[in-house]
Backbone as CSV, one residue per row, in Angstrom:
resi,resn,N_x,N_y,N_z,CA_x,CA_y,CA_z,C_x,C_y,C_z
1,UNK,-20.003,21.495,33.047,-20.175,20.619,31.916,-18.818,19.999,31.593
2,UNK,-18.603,18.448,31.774,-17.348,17.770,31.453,-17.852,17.170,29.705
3,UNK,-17.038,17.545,28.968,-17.004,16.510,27.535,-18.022,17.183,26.932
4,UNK,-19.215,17.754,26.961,-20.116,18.057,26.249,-21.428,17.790,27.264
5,UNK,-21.226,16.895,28.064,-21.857,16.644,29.156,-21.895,17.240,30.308
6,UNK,-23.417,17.028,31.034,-23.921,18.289,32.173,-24.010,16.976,33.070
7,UNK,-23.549,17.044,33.862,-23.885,15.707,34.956,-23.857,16.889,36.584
8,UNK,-25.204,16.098,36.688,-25.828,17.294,38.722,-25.956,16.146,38.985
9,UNK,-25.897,16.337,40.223,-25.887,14.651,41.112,-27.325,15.596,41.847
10,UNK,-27.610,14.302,42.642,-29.095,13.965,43.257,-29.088,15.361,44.011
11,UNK,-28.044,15.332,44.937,-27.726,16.994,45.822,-28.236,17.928,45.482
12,UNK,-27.179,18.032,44.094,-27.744,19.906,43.657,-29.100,19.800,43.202
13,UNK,-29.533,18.654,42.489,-30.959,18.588,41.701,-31.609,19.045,42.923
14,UNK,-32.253,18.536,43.994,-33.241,19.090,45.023,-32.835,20.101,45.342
15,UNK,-31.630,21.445,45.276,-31.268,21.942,45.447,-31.702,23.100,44.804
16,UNK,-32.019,22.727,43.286,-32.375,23.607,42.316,-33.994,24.164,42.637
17,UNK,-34.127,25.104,41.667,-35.307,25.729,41.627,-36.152,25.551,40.354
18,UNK,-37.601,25.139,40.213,-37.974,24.598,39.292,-37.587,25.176,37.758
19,UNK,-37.285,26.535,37.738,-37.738,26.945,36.813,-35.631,26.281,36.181
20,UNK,-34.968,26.574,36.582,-33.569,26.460,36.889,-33.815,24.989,36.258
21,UNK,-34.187,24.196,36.689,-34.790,22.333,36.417,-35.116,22.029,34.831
22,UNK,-36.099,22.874,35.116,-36.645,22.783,33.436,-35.537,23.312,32.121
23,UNK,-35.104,24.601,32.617,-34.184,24.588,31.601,-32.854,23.608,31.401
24,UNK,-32.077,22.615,32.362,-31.332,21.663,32.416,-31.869,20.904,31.594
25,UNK,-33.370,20.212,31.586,-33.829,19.437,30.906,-33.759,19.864,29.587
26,UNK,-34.230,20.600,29.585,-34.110,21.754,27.427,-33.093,21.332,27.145
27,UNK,-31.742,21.878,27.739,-30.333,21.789,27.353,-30.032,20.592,26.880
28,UNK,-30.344,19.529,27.814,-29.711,18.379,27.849,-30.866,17.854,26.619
29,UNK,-32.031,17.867,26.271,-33.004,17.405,25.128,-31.672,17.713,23.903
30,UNK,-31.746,19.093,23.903,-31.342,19.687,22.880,-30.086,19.455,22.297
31,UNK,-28.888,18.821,23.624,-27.758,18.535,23.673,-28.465,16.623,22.655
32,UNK,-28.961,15.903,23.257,-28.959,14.978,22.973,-29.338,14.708,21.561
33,UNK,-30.417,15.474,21.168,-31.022,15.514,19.462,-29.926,16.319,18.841
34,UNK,-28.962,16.738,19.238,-28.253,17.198,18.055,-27.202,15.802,17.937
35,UNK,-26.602,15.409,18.656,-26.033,14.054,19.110,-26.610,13.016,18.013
36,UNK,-27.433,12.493,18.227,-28.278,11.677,17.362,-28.609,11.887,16.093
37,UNK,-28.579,13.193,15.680,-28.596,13.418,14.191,-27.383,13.137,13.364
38,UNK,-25.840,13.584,14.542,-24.751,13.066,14.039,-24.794,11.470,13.707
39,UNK,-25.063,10.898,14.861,-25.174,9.230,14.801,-26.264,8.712,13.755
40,UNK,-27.358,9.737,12.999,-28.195,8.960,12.327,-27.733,8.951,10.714
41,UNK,-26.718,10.397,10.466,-25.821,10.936,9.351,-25.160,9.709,9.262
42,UNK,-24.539,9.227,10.401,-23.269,8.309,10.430,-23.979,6.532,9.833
43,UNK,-24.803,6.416,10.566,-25.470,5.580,10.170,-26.046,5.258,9.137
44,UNK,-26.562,6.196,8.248,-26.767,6.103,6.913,-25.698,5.603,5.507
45,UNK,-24.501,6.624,6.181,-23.529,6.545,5.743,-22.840,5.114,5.497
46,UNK,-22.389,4.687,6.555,-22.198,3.235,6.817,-23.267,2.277,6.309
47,UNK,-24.839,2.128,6.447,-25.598,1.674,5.672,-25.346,1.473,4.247
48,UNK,-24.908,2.992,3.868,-25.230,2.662,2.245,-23.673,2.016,1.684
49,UNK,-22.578,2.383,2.681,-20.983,1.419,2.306,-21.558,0.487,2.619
50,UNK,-21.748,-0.497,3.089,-22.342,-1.719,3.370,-23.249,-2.059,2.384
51,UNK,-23.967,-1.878,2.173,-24.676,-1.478,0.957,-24.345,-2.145,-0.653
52,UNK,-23.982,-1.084,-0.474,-22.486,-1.192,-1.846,-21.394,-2.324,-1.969
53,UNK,-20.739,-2.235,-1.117,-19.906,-3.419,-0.703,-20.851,-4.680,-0.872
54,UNK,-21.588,-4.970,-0.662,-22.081,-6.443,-0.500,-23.143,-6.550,-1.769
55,UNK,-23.358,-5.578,-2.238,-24.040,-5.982,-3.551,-23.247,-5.635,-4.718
56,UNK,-22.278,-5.373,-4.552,-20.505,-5.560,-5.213,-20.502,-7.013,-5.480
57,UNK,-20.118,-7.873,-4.183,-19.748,-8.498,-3.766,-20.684,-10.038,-4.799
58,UNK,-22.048,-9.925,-3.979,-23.314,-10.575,-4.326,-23.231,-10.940,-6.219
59,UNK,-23.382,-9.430,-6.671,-23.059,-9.604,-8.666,-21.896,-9.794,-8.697
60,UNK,-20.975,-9.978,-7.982,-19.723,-11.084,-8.460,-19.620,-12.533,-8.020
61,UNK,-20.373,-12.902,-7.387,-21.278,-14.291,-6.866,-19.928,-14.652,-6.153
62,UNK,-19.204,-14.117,-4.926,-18.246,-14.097,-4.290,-19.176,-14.898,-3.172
63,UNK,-18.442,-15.588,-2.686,-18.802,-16.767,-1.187,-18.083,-16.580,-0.137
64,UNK,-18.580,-16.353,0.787,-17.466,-15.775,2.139,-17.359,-17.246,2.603
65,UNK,-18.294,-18.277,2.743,-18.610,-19.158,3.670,-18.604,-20.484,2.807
């Protein structure tokens, strides 16, 4: 595992044994939905500054353009 990441090239995959297969897949599900919950935290976050900021902005009848 480099970075947080599991990378098998084509080789070892046929190489593996099913049951060996399936759990890579779990890992890597499990690796990825925790991933995405960070990015959806983050995203909210930034949503609601943005948010804020521009309806700041808006009731002070500020003009970018």
């Amino acid at each position: 595992m480099k970075n947080g990441f599991l990378v098998v090239n084509e080789k070892d995959w046929q190489g593996l044994e099913p049951e060996r297969r399936d759990w890579l897949i779990f890992n890597t599900l499990q690796s990825m939905d925790a991933r995405l919950k960070v990015l959806e935290r983050w995203n909210k976050a930034l949503s609601l500054t943005g948010g804020l900021i521009g309806g700041a902005l808006a009731g002070l009848g500020v003009k970018l353009l």
